[in-house]
C-alpha positions as CSV (number, residue, x, y, z in Angstrom):
1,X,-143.1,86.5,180.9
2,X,-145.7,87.1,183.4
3,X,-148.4,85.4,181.1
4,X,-146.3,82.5,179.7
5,X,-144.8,81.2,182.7
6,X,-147.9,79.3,183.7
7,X,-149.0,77.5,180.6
8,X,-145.4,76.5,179.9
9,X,-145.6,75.0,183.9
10,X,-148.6,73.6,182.3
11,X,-147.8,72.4,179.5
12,X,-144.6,70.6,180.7
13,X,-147.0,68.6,182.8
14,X,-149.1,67.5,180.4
15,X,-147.0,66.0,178.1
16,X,-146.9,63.1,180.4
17,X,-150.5,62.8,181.4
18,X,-151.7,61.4,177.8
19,X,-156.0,60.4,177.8
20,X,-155.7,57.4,177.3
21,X,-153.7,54.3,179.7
22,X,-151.9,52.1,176.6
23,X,-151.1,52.7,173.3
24,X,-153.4,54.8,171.3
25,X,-152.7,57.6,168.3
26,X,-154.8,60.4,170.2
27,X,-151.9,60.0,172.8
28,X,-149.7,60.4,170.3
29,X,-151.5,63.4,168.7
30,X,-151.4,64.6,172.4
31,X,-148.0,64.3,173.0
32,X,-147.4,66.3,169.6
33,X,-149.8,69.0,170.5
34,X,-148.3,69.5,174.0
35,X,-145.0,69.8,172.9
36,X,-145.6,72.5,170.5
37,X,-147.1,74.2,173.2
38,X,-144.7,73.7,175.5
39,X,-141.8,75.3,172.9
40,X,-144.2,77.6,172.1
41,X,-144.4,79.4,175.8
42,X,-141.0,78.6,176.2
43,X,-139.9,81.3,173.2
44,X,-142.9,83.5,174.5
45,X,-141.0,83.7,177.5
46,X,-137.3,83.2,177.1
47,X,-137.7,85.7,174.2
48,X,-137.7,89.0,176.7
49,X,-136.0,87.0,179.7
50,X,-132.7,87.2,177.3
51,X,-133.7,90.8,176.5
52,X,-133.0,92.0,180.1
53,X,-129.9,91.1,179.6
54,X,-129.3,93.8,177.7
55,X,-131.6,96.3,179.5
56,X,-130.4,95.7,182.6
57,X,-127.0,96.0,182.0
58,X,-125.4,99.2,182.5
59,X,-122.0,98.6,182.2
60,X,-119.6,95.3,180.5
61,X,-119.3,94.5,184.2
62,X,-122.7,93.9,184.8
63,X,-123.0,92.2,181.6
64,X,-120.7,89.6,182.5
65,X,-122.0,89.2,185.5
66,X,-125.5,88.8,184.3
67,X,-124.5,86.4,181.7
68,X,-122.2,84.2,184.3
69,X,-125.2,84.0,186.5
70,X,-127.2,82.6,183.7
71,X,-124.9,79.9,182.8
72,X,-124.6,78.8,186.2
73,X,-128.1,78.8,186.8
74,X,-128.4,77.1,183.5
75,X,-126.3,74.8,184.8
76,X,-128.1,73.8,188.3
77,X,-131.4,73.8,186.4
78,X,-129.9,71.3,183.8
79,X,-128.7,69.2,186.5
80,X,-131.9,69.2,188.1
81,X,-133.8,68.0,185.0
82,X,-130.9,65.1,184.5
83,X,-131.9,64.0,188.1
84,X,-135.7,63.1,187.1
85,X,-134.9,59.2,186.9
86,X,-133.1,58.9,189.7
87,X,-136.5,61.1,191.5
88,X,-138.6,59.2,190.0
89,X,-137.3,55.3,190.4
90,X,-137.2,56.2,194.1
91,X,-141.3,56.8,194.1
92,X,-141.7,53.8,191.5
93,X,-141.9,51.2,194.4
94,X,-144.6,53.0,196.3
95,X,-146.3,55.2,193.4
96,X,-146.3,52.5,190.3
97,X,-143.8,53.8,187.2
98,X,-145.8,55.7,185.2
99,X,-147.7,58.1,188.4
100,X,-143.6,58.4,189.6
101,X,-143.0,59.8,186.5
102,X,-146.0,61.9,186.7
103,X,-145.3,63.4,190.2
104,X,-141.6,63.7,189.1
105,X,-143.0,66.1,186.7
106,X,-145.5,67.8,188.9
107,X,-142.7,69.0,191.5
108,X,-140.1,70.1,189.1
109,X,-142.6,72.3,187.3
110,X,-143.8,73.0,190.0
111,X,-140.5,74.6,191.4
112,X,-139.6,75.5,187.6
113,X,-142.8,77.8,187.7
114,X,-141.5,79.1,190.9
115,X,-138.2,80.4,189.4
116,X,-140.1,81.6,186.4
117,X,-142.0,83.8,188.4
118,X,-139.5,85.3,190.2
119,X,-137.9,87.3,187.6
120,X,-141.5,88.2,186.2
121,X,-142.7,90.0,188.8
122,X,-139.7,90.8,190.5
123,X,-138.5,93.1,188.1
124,X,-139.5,96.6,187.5
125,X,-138.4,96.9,184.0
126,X,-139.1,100.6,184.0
127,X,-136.8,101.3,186.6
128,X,-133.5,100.0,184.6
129,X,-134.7,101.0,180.7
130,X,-136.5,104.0,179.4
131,X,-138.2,102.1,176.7
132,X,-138.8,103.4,173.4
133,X,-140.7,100.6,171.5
134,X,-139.6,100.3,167.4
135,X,-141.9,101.1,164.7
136,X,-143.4,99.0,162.5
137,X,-144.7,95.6,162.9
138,X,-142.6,92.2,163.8
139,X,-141.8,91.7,160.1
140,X,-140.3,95.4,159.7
141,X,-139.1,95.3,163.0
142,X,-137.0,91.7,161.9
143,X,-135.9,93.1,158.5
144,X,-134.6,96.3,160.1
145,X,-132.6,93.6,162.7
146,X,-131.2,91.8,160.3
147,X,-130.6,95.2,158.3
148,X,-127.8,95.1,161.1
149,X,-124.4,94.2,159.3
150,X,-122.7,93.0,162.7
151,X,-125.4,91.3,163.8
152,X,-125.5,89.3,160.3
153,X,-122.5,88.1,161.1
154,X,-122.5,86.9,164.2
155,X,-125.8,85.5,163.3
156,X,-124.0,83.6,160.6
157,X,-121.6,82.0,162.5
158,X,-124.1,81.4,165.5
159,X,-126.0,79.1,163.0
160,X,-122.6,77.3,161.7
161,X,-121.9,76.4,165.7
162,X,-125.4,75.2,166.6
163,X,-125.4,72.6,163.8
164,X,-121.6,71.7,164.8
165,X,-122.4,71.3,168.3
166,X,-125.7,69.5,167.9
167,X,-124.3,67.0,165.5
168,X,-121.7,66.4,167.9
169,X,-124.3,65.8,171.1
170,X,-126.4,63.8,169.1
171,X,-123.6,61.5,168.0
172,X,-122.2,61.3,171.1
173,X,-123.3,58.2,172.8
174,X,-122.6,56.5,168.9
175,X,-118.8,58.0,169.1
176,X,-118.2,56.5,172.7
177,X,-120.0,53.4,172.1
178,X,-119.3,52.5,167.9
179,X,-115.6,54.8,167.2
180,X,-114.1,54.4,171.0
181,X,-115.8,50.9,171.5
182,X,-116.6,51.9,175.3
183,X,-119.6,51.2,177.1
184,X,-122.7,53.7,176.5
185,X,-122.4,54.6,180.3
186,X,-119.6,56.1,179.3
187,X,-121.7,58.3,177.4
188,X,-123.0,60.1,181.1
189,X,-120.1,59.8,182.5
190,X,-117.8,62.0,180.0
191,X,-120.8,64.4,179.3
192,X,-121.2,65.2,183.2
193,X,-116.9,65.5,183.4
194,X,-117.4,67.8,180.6
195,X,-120.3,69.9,182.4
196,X,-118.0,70.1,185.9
197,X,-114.7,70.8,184.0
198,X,-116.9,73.7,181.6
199,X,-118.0,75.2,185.6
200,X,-114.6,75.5,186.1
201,X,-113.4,77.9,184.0
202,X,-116.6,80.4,184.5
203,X,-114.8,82.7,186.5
204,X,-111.9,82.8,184.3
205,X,-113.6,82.6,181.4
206,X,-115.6,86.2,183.1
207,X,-111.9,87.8,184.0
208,X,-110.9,87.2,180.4
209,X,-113.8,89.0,179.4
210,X,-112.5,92.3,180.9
211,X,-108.8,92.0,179.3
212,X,-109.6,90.7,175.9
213,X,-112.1,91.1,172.7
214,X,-115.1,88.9,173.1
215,X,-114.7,87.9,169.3
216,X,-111.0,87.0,170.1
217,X,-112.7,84.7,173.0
218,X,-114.9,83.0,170.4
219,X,-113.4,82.7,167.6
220,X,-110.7,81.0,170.1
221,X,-113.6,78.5,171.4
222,X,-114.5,77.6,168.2
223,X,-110.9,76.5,167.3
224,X,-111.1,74.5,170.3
225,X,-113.9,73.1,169.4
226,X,-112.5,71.7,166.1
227,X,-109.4,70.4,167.7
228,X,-112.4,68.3,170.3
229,X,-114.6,67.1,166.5
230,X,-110.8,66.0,165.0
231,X,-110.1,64.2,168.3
232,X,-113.4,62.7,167.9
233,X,-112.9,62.1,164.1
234,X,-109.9,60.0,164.9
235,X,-110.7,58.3,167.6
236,X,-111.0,54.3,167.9
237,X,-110.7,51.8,170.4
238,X,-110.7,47.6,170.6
239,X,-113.9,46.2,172.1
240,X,-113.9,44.9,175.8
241,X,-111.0,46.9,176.3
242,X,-110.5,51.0,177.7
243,X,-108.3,51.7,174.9
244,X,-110.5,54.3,173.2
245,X,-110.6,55.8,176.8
246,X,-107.6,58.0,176.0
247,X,-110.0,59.6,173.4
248,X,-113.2,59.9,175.9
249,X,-110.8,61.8,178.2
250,X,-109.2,63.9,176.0
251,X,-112.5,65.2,174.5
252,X,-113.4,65.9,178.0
253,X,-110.4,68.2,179.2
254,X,-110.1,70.1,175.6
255,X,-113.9,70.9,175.6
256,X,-113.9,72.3,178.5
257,X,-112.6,75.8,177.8
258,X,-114.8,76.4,174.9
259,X,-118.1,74.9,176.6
260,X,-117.2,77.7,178.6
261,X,-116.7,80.7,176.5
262,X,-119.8,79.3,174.4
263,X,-122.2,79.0,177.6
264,X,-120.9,83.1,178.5
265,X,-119.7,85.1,175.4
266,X,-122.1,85.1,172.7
267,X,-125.1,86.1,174.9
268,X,-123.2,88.9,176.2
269,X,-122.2,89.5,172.2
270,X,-125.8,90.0,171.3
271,X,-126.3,92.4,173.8
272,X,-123.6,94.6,172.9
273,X,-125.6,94.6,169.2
274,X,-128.5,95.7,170.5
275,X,-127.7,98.1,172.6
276,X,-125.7,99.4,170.0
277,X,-128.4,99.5,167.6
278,X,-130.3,101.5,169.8
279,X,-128.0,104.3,170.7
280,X,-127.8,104.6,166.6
281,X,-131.4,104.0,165.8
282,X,-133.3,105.3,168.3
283,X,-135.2,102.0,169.0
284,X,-135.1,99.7,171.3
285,X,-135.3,95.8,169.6
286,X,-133.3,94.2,172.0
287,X,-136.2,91.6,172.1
288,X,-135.9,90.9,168.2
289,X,-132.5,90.7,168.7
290,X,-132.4,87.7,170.9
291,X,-135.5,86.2,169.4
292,X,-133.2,86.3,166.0
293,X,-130.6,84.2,167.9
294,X,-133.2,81.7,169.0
295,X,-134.2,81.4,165.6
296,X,-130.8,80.8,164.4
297,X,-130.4,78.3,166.8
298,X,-133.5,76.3,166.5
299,X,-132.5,76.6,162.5
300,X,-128.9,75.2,162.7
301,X,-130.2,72.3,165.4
302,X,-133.1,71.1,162.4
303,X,-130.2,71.1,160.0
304,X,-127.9,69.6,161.9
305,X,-130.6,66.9,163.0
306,X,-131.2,66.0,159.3
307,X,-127.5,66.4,158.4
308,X,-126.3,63.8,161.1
309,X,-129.0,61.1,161.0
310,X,-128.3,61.1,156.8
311,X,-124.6,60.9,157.5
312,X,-125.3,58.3,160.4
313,X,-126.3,55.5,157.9
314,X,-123.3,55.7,156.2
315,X,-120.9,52.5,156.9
316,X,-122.8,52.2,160.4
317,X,-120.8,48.5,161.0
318,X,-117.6,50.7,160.8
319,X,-119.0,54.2,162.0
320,X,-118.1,55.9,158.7
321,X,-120.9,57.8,158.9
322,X,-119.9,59.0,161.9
323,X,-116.5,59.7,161.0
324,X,-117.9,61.9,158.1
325,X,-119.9,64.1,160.9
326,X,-117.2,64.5,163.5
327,X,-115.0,65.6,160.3
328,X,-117.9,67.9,159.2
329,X,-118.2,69.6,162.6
330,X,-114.3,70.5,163.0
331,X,-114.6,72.2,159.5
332,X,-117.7,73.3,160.5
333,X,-116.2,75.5,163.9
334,X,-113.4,76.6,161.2
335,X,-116.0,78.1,159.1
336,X,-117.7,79.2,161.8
337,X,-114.6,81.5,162.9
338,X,-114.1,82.5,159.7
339,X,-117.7,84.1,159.3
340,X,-117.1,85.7,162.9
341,X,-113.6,87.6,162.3
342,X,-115.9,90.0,160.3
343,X,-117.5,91.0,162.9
344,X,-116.6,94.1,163.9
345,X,-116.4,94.6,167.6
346,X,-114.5,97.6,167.5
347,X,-117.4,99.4,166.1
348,X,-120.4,97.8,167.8
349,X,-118.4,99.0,171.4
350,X,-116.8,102.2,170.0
351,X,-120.8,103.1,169.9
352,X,-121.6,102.2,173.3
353,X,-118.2,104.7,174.7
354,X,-116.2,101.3,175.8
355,X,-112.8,100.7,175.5
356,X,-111.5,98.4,172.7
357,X,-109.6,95.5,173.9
358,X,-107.5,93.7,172.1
């Protein structure tokens, strides 16, 4: 972390200081080059940041609070990133566009490296974890993660929500603007309503944590989430008119809750896992374990960016295409909660000495 958090600050910057003023291929060749970077150091470092979730948790208590902290954080940061135009259309009349944009960038990694550091240095890892590394190298050390039957599963249905929910984002602004024939403002609008109304149920989404089975809470989530993709499915509205409104709001207040137990749970779920695998192996992977997640996220985002801009040509004058992807994301969260109900969280926490909930 302490080695990565720099270059990414870096990195970030550079992608919008290109060599060359106009168009030019080296700036695209740039552009390419600094993005992989940039993803690169981010996984270098959000790989163990996620890990000391697990290691500095000592109890489900701490966990959730950990976890909550993270999503709210998540949260701030987020919003913070979604207020670059508005920081940077305030310079443009003094600055020019283009060196807005670049000081923009400048202060917000700038304050991003900040945050990074904190955690970096401020941590003394050997005061929460007694570490004892795993054998092997990463390829052993992966194949004996994935040797992990619970962990299978919940990587399987991990992958199954990432390409619903990314298939749903990345359609968004085309179901407000070509299914609910509503402005693309709109499009902000409902995805901020969503973020606020989400924030709301944090705390209750924590306190459920301690009364009820984490895969209960998910497997919950992702039946909400279908009942948001069906809403979505049949939505429709009449041009120059608010009548698909009733859709854009009702997607809003029904995602909420499962944004929610999405943003908190499954981290917390992957924890458990590792920590589990450590009291019965002797090894401590937790950063292989989290690393695996990433994976399967980045994984079911590709698919689910090829799988929605092949369903997206379909019928585009009439948003069939569309239709077909909202459709395939509800059955999607159903599958998705099928794969998870074999998980079994009774034995993962049975090994750690905590109390099965129901």
């Amino acid at each position: 972390m302490q080695k990565a958090a720099l270059p990414l600050a870096v990195s970030t910057v550079l992608i919008y200081c290109t060599p060359i003023n106009g168009p030019s291929k080296l700036n695209g060749v740039w552009v390419l080059v600094m993005m992989l970077l940039f993803y690169l150091f981010m996984t270098i470092y959000c790989t163990p940041y996620n890990a000391l979730i697990a290691e500095l948790s000592h109890s489900q208590k701490e966990l959730t609070h950990i976890s909550l902290a993270i999503s709210f954080t998540f949260i701030f940061g987020s919003a913070l990133g979604y207020a670059a135009p508005f920081i940077w259309g305030a310079l443009t009349p003094s600055l020019g566009r283009v060196p807005a944009i670049r000081v923009t960038f400048i202060v917000l990694a700038a304050i991003g490296l900040v945050c990074l550091l904190i955690p970096a240095f401020g941590i003394n890892e050997k005061s929460y974890v007694s570490v004892q590394p795993s054998g092997g190298n990463a390829f052993q050390s992966l194949a004996k993660t994935f040797s992990n039957r619970d962990f299978d599963w919940f990587v399987g249905s991990d992958i199954i929500y990432w390409i619903a929910m990314t298939m749903f984002q990345s359609g968004l602004t085309f179901f407000i603007t070509s299914l609910m024939k509503l402005p693309e403002t709109m499009n902000t609008i409902l995805y901020i309503g969503m973020t606020l109304l989400s924030v709301c149920f944090y705390i209750p989404v924590a306190k459920l944590m301690h009364k009820f089975a984490k895969k209960r809470l998910v497997i919950i989530a992702f039946c909400g989430l279908s009942a948001v993709y069906l809403i979505t499915a049949l939505s429709r509205g009449t041009t120059g008119t608010n009548d698909g409104l009733v859709y854009g709001l009702a997607i809003m207040l029904v995602a909420a809750f499962p944004m929610a137990v999405l943003g908190i749970v499954p981290q917390t779920m992957v924890a458990d896992i590792a920590k589990s695998d450590a009291v019965t192996t002797g090894e401590n992977r937790e950063g292989m374990f989290f690393a695996a997640r990433t994976f399967s996220m980045k994984l079911g985002q590709s698919v689910a960016a090829l799988l929605f801009t092949s369903l997206g040509t379909i019928g585009r004058e009439q948003g069939t295409g569309y239709r077909i992807a909202a459709f395939s994301s509800c059955a999607l969260c159903l599958l998705g909660a099928l794969i998870l109900s074999r998980y079994n969280e009774k034995r993962v926490m049975g090994i750690l000495g905590e109390p099965v909930k129901k």
